[in-house]
C-alpha positions in Angstrom: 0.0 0.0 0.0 1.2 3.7 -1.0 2.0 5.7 1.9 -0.7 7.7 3.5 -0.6 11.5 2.8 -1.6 13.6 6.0 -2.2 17.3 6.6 -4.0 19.5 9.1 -6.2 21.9 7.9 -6.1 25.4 9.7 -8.2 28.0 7.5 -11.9 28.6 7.2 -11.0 28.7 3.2 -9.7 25.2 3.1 -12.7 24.2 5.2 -14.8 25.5 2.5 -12.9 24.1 -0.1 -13.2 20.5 0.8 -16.9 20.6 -0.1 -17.1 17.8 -2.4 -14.8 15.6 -1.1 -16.1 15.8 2.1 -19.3 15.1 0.9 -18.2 11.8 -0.7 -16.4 10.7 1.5 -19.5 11.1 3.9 -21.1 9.3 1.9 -19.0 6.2 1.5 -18.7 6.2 5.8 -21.3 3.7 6.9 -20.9 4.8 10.6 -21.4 8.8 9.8 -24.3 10.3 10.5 -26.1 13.9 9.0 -24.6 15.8 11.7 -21.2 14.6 10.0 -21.5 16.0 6.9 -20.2 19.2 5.4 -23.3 21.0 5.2 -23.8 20.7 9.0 -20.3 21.2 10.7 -19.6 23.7 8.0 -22.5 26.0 8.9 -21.5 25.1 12.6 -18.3 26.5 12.4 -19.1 29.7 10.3 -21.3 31.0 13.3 -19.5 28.9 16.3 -16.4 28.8 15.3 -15.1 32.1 16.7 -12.5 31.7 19.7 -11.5 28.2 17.9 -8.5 27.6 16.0 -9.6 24.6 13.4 -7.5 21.4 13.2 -9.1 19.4 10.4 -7.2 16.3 9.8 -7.3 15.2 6.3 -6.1 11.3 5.4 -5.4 10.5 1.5 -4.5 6.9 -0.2 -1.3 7.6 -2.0 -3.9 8.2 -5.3 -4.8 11.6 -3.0 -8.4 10.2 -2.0 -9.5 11.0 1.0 -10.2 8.1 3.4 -10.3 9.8 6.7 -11.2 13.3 7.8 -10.9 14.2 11.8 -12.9 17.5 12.3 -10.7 18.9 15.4 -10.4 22.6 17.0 -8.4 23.7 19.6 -9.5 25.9 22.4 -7.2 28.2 24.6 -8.3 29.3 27.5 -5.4 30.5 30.0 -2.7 28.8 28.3 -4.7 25.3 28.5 -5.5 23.5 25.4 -8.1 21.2 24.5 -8.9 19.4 21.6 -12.6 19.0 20.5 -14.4 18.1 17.6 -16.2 20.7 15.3 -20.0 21.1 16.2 -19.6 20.5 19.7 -22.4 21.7 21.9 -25.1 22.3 19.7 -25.0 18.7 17.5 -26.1 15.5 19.1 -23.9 12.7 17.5 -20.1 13.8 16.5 -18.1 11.7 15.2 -15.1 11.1 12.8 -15.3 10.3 8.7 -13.6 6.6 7.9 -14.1 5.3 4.4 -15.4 1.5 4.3 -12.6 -0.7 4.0 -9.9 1.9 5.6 -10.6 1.6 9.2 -7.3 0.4 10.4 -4.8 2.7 8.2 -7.0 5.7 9.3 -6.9 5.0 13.5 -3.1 4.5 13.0 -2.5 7.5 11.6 -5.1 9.8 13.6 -4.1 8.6 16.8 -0.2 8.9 15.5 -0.9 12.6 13.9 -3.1 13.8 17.6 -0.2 13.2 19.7 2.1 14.8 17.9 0.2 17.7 17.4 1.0 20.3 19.4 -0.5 23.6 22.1 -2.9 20.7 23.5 -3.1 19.3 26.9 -6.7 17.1 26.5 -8.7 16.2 24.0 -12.8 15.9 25.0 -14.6 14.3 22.3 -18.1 14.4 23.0 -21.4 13.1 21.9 -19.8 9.9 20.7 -22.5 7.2 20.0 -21.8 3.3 21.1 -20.9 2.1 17.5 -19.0 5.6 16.6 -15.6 5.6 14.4 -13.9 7.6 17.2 -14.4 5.1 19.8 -12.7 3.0 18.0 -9.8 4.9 16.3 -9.7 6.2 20.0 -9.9 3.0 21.9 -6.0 2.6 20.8 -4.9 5.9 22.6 -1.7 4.7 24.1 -2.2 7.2 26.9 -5.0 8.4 29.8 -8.5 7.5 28.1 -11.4 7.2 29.8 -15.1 7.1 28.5 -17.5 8.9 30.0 -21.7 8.6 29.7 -23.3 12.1 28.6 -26.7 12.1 27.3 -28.9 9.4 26.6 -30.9 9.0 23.3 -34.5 8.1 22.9 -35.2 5.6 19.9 -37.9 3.9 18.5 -38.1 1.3 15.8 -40.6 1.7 13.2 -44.4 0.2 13.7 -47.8 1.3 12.6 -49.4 4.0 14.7 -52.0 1.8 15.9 -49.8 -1.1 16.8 -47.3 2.3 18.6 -50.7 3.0 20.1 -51.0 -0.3 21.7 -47.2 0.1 23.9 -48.3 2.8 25.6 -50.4 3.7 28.5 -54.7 4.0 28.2 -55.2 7.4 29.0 -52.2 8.9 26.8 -53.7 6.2 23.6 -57.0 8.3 24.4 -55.2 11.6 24.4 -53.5 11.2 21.3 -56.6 9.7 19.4 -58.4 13.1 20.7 -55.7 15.0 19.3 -55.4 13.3 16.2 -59.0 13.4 15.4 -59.3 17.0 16.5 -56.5 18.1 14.0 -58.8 16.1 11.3 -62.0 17.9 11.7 -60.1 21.1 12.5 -58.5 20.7 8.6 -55.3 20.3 9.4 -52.7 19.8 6.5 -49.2 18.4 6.2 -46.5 19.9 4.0 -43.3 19.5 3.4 -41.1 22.4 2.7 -39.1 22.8 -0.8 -36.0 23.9 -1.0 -37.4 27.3 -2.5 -39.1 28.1 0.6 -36.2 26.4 3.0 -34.8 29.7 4.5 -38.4 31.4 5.4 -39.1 28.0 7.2 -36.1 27.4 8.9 -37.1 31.1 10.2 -40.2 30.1 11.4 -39.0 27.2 13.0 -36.6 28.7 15.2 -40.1 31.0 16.5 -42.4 28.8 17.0 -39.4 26.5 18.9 -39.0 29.7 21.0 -43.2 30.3 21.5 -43.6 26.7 22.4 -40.9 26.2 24.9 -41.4 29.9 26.2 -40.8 30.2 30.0 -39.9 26.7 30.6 -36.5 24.8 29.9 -34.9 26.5 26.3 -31.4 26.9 26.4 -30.4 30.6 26.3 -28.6 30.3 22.7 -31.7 29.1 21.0 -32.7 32.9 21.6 -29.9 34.3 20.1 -29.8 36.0 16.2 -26.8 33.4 16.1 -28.3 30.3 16.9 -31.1 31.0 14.3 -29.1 32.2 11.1 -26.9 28.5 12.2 -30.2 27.2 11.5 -31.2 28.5 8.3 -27.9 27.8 6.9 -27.8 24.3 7.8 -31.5 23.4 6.7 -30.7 24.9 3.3 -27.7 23.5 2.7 -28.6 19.8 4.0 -31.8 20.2 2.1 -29.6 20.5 -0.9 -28.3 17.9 -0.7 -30.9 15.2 0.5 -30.1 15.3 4.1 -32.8 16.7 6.0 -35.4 18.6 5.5 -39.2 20.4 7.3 -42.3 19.4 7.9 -45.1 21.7 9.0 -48.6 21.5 9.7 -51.0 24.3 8.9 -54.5 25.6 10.2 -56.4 28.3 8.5 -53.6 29.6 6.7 -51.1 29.2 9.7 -48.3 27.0 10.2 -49.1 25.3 14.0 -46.1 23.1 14.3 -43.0 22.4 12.3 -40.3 19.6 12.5 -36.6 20.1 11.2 -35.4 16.3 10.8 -32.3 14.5 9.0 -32.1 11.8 7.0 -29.3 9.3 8.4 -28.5 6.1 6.5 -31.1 3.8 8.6 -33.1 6.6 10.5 -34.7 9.7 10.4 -33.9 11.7 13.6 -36.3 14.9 14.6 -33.8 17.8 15.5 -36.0 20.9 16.3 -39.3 21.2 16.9 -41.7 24.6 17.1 -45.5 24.8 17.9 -47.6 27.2 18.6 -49.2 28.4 21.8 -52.6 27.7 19.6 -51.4 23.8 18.9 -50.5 23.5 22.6 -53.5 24.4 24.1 -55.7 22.8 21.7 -54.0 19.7 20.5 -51.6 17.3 22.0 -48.8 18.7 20.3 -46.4 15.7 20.7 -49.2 13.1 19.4 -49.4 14.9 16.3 -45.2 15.3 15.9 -45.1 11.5 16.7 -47.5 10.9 13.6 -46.5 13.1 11.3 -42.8 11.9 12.2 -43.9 8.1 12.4 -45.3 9.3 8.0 -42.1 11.0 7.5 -40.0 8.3 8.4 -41.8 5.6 6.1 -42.0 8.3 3.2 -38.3 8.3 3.7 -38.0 4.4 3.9 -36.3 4.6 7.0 -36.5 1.9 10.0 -35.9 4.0 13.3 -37.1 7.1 14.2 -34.6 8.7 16.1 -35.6 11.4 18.5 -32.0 12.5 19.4 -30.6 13.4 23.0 -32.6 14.4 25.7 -34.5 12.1 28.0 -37.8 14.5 27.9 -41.0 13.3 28.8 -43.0 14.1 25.6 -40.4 11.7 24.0 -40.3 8.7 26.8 -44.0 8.4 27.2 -43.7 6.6 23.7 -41.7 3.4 25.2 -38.5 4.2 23.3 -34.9 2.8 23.2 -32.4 4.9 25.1 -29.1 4.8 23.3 -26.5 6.0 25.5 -23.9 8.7 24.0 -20.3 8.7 25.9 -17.3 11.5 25.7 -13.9 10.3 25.6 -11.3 12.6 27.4 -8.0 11.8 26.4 -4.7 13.3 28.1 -1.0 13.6 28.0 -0.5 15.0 31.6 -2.0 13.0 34.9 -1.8 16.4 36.1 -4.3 18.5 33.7 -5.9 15.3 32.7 -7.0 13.5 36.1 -9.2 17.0 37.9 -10.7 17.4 34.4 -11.9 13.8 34.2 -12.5 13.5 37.8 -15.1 16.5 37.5 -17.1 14.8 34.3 -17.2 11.4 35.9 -18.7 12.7 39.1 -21.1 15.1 37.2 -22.0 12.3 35.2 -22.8 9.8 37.8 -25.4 12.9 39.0 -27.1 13.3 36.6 -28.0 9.5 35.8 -29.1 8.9 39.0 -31.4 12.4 38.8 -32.9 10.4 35.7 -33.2 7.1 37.6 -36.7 5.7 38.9 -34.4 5.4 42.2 -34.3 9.3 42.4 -36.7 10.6 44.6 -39.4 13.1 43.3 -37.4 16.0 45.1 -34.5 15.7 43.9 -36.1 15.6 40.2 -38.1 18.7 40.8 -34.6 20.2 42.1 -32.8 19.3 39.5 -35.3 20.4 36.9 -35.6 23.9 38.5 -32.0 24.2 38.2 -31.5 23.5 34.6 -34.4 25.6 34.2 -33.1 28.8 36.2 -29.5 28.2 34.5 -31.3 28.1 30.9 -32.9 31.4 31.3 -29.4 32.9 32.4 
């Protein structure tokens, strides 16, 4: 085999410029998912990317075809350096790019090209689902590793709604049945946004998000002008290109709810949702999301319906899978790396056992008022 060629990637413009190639090489990745793709961490980093400095590892064959891409950036804060990977914060799965077939070649030479890249001190790769490519390239760090639960994912496999119906509880089948014929008689309509009208959509997606989770627990950057034009950019551009796309549902000439979802290789995951105060009061708003999505998904010929991280009640009240996602912090110092890790482990084991039927109701209600006073910050 030709020697591997390997470079790190530091501009915005050669961000930009790997496009194409990024996009095939997406494509030929079986474990990637949307949030991989150019069109995602791309919009990402042109309205998050401030106060980074990017370290895109690129892999070629020796033909130059890319086989591996790492999506890194480095943050300094007071002379410390850690490594994480593009999108962080607002994306749910991250994840490295590995071509089929190239698996080995590519964790040889990431882990050999991280640790001898320099100005870092820890690396915290987050979001990291079980079967990700970075656990694995990872999992051969020759140094301090240690994998650490973060967010747990709600996942459902594919059934009819009626046979959905039947898994959960008799008063919430009722509910949703009411809600579901109530939308009927009320004349509600489904559409699905084109790509001509993706921008003025994405727009009022990021409203109604904002009107239906008004005064209860919204992060404070889904309220910023940022965290909406990150929006628009990335449905646009993943709508080009067959990777996601909206949904809404209109009444009298209004849109009521909308639905921003993605299309992965085996599931369609629901990424933002909006409704308004109308749909809320008058519908079961989730009922009609889970139908709509449930239409959506099969439309798509998809298997799972993935409704991302988050543990929230309108999600586990439909029996779901939770899929666990881990971060792996990686160090080159016992002495950064050990208080670092020693804080996420502890924090983790807190909040799993907050989401635990052992908690007791107390310590739920805390917990909740918490996140919700520190959201509104």
């Amino acid at each position: 085999m030709s020697p591997l060629q390997i470079e790190i990637l530091e501009s915005t413009r050669e961000f930009a410029a790997l496009e194409e190639e990024w996009e095939e090489l997406y494509h030929n990745s079986p474990l990637a998912t949307p949030f991989q793709s150019w069109a995602w961490l791309y919009s990402w980093w042109e309205f998050y990317g401030d106060g980074h400095e990017l370290r895109l590892i690129t892999v070629r064959g020796g033909d130059g075809l890319l086989v591996g891409l790492l999506p890194l950036m480095l943050e300094r804060r007071g002379g410390f350096g850690k490594l994480l990977l593009v999108g962080t914060g607002l994306t749910d799965y991250l994840d490295v790019l590995v071509r089929e077939g190239w698996e080995d070649a590519v964790s040889e030479a990431g882990v050999a090209t991280v640790r001898r890249m320099g100005s870092w001190h820890l690396a915290d790769l987050q979001q990291l689902r079980p079967e990700a490519a970075a656990r694995v390239i990872f999992g051969r760090w020759p140094g301090r590793c240690v994998s650490v639960w973060q967010d747990g994912c709600p996942v459902l496999d594919l059934k009819p709604w009626d046979e959905l119906l039947m898994t959960i509880s008799k008063s919430h089948r009722k509910t949703a049945r009411r809600a579901l014929r109530r939308a009927e008689e009320d004349g509600v309509r489904r559409e699905l946004v084109s790509l001509a009208d993706a921008e003025e959509a994405a727009r009022r997606l990021v409203s109604l998000q904002r009107e239906l989770w008004k005064g209860r627990n919204i992060g404070s950057e889904h309220l910023t002008r940022r965290f909406e034009c990150h929006v628009v950019a990335a449905v646009s551009r993943m709508m080009a290109r067959g990777l996601g796309g909206i949904f809404e549902l209109w009444r009298d000439g209004q849109v009521i709810i909308s639905q921003f979802w993605i299309s992965g290789k085996d599931s369609l995951g629901l990424y933002i949702v909006g409704a308004s105060r109308e749909a809320v009061e008058r519908y079961q708003w989730s009922s009609l999301l889970m139908w709509h999505s449930l239409a959506t998904t099969l439309g798509n010929k998809r298997s799972r319906l993935d409704l991302l991280r988050g543990e929230d009640p309108y999600k586990l009240q439909w029996g779901p899978e939770i899929i666990p996602n881990h971060r792996l912090i990686l160090g080159r110092h016992w002495i950064t790396w050990a208080p670092y890790t020693g804080y996420h482990v502890l924090h983790s084991k807190a909040r799993r056992y907050v989401n635990s039927e052992s908690a007791p109701r107390w310590v739920k209600s805390a917990a909740h008022g918490f996140r919700a006073l520190r959201h509104r910050r």
